[in-house]
C-alpha positions in Angstrom: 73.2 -42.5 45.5 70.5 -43.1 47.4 70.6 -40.2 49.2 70.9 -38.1 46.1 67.6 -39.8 44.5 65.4 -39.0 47.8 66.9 -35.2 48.0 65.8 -35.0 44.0 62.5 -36.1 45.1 62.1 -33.7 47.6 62.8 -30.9 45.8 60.4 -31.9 43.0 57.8 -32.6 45.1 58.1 -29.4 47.1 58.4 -27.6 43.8 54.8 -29.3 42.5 53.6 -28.3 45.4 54.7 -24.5 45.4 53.2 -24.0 41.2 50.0 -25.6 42.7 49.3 -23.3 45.3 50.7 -20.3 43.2 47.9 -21.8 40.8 45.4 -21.4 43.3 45.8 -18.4 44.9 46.2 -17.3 41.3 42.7 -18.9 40.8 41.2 -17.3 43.9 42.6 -13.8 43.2 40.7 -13.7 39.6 37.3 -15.3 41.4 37.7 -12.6 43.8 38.6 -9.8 41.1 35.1 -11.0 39.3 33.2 -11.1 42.7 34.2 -7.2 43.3 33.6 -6.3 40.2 29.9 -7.5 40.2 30.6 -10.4 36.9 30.3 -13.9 37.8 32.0 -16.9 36.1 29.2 -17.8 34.6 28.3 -14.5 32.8 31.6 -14.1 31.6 31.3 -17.2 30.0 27.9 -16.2 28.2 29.1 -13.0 27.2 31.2 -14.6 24.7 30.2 -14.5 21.1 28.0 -17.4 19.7 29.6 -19.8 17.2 27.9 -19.1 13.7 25.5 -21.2 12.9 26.4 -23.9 9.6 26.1 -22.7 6.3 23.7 -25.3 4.6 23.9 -24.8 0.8 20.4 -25.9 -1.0 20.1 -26.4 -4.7 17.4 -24.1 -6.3 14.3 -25.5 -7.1 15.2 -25.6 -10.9 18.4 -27.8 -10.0 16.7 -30.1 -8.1 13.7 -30.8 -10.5 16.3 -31.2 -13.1 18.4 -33.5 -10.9 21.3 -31.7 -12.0 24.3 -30.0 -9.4 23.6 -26.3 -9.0 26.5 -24.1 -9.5 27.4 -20.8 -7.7 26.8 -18.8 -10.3 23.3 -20.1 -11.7 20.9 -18.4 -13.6 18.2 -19.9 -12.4 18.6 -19.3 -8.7 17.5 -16.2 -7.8 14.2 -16.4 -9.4 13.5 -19.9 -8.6 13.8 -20.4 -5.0 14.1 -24.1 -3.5 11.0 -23.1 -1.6 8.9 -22.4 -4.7 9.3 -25.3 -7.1 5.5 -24.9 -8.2 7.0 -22.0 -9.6 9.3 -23.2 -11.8 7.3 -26.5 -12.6 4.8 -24.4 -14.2 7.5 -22.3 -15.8 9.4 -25.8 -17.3 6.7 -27.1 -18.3 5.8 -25.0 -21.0 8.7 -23.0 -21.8 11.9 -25.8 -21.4 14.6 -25.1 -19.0 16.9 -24.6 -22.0 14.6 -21.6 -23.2 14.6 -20.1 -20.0 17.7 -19.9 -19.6 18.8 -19.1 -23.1 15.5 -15.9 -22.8 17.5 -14.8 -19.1 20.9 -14.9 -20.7 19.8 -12.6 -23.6 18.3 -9.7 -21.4 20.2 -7.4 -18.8 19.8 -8.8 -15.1 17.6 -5.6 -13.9 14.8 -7.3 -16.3 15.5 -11.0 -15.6 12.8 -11.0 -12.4 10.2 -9.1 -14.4 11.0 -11.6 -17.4 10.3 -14.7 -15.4 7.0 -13.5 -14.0 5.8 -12.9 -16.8 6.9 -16.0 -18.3 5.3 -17.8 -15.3 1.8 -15.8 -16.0 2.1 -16.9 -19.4 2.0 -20.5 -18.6 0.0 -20.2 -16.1 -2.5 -19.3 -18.9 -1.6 -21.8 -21.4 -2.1 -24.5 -19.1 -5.7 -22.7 -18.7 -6.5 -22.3 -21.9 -4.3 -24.6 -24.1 -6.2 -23.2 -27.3 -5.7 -19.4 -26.9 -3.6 -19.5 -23.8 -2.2 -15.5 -22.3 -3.8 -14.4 -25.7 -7.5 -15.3 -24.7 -6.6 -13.7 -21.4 -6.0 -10.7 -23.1 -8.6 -10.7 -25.1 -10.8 -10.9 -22.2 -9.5 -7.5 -20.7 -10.0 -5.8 -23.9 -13.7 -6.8 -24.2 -13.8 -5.4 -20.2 -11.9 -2.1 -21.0 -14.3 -1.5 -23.9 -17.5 -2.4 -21.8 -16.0 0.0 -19.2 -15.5 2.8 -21.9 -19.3 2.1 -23.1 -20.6 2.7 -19.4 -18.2 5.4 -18.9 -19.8 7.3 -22.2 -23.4 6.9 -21.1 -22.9 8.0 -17.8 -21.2 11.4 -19.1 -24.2 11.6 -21.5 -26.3 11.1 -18.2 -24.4 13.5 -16.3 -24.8 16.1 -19.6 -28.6 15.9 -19.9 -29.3 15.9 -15.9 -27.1 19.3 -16.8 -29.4 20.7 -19.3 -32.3 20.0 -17.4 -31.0 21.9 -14.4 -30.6 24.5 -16.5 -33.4 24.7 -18.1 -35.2 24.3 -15.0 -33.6 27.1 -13.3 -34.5 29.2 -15.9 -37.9 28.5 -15.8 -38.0 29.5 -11.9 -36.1 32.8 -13.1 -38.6 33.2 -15.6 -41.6 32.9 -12.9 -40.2 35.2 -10.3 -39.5 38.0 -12.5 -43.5 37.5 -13.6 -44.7 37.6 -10.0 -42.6 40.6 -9.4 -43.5 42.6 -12.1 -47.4 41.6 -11.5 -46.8 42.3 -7.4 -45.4 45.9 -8.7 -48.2 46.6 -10.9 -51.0 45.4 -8.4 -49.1 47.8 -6.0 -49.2 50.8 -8.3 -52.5 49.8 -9.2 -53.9 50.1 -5.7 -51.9 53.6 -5.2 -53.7 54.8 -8.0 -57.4 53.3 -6.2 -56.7 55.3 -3.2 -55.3 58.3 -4.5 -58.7 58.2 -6.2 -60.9 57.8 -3.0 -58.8 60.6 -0.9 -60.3 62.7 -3.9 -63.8 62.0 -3.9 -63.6 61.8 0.1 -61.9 65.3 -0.4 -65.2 66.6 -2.9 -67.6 65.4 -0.4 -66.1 67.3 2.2 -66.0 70.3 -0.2 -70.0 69.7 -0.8 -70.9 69.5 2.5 -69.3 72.7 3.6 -71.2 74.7 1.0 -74.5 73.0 2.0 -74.0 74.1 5.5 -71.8 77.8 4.6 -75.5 79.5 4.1 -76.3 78.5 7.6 -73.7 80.0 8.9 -74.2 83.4 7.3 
C-alpha cells in the first residue's frame, strides 16, 4: 500500500511537472513569435480597445430648479440645458413652467427651439421694462426704422438736387464752349477778310507804281 501511494506520487508529480514546462515553452514560443514580429507585450496590451467611459445622466436645468425627477422623454430638455439654468430661470419666471410646457406641447418640434427663444427674449424684456415689457422694445425699433426711413428720404433728395445741379452746370459749360467757338470762327473769318483786303491794296500799289515808272521806260 505503501508502495502504491509513493508510485501515485510520482507519477503526479512528474505529470505537474511535464504541463509546467509544456506551459513555458508554450510561454516562450508566443514571447518569441511577438519578438520576430516586431510587437511587444506591452503594445499588444495597449492596442486593445479602451473601456467606454460611464454614462452620467444629469437632470436638465428645468428639473433641477423645479426639484422634480427628469424623465427620458422631457420636454424641457433639449432647450434647457443643465449648463444654462439662467436660461430657464428667466424663462420660469415670467411664463410658469406649466405654460411652457403646455405652449411646447401645442406647436410641432421643428418650432419648439425658435418658440423658447423667443419666449426667453420676451422675459428678458419684461423683467426690463415691467410696464411695457417686449412691446416697449418694439416700439423702440419702430421709432429707429422710421428715423432711418426720414434720413434715407433726405439723403435721395440730396443725391437728386446734387443731380440737377450737375446738370445744369454742365450745360452751362456746353453753353460757353459753343460761344467761344462760334466767336473764334468769326474772328478767324474776320481776319481772312482783313488780309484778303491788304493783298489788294498792296496789289494797287504795285499797279500804281508801275505806271509811274512805264513812261520812263519808253
Amino acid at each position: 500500500m505503501t508502495m502504491e501511494c509513493s508510485d501515485y506520487k510520482t507519477t503526479t508529480i512528474s505529470s505537474l511537472t511535464a504541463s509546467s514546462i509544456n506551459s513555458s515553452s508554450s510561454f516562450s514560443n508566443t514571447v518569441s513569435a511577438t519578438t520576430t514580429s516586431g510587437l511587444s507585450p506591452r503594445s499588444i496590451l495597449s492596442n486593445t480597445p479602451p473601456s467606454p467611459p460611464p454614462i452620467i445622466l444629469s437632470p436638465c436645468a428645468s428639473c433641477r430648479i423645479l426639484r422634480r425627477r427628469c424623465v427620458e422623454k422631457c420636454v424641457l430638455a433639449p432647450y434647457f440645458p443643465p449648463t444654462d439654468p439662467l436660461k430657464f430661470t428667466i424663462a420660469h419666471r415670467v411664463f410658469g413652467a406649466s405654460n411652457i410646457i403646455k405652449m411646447l406641447q401645442e406647436i410641432p418640434e421643428e418650432q419648439r427651439a425658435d418658440a423658447v427663444n423667443s419666449m426667453v427674449y420676451e422675459a428678458n424684456a419684461r423683467i426690463r421694462d415691467p410696464v411695457y415689457g417686449c412691446a416697449g422694445a418694439i416700439f423702440q425699433l419702430q421709432k429707429q426704422i422710421s428715423e432711418l426711413q426720414a434720413e434715407f428720404a433726405k439723403a435721395q433728395a440730396e443725391i437728386l438736387n446734387l443731380k440737377c445741379q450737375n446738370s445744369n452746370l454742365l450745360a452751362l459749360v456746353c453753353m460757353e464752349v459753343s460761344e467761344y467757338q462760334e466767336n473764334s470762327s468769326s474772328l478767324l473769318s474776320s481776319d481772312h477778310i482783313t488780309d484778303s483786303g491788304n493783298n489788294t491794296s498792296m496789289f494797287l500799289e504795285d499797279n500804281s507804281l508801275y505806271a509811274a515808272w512805264e513812261p520812263l521806260w519808253t
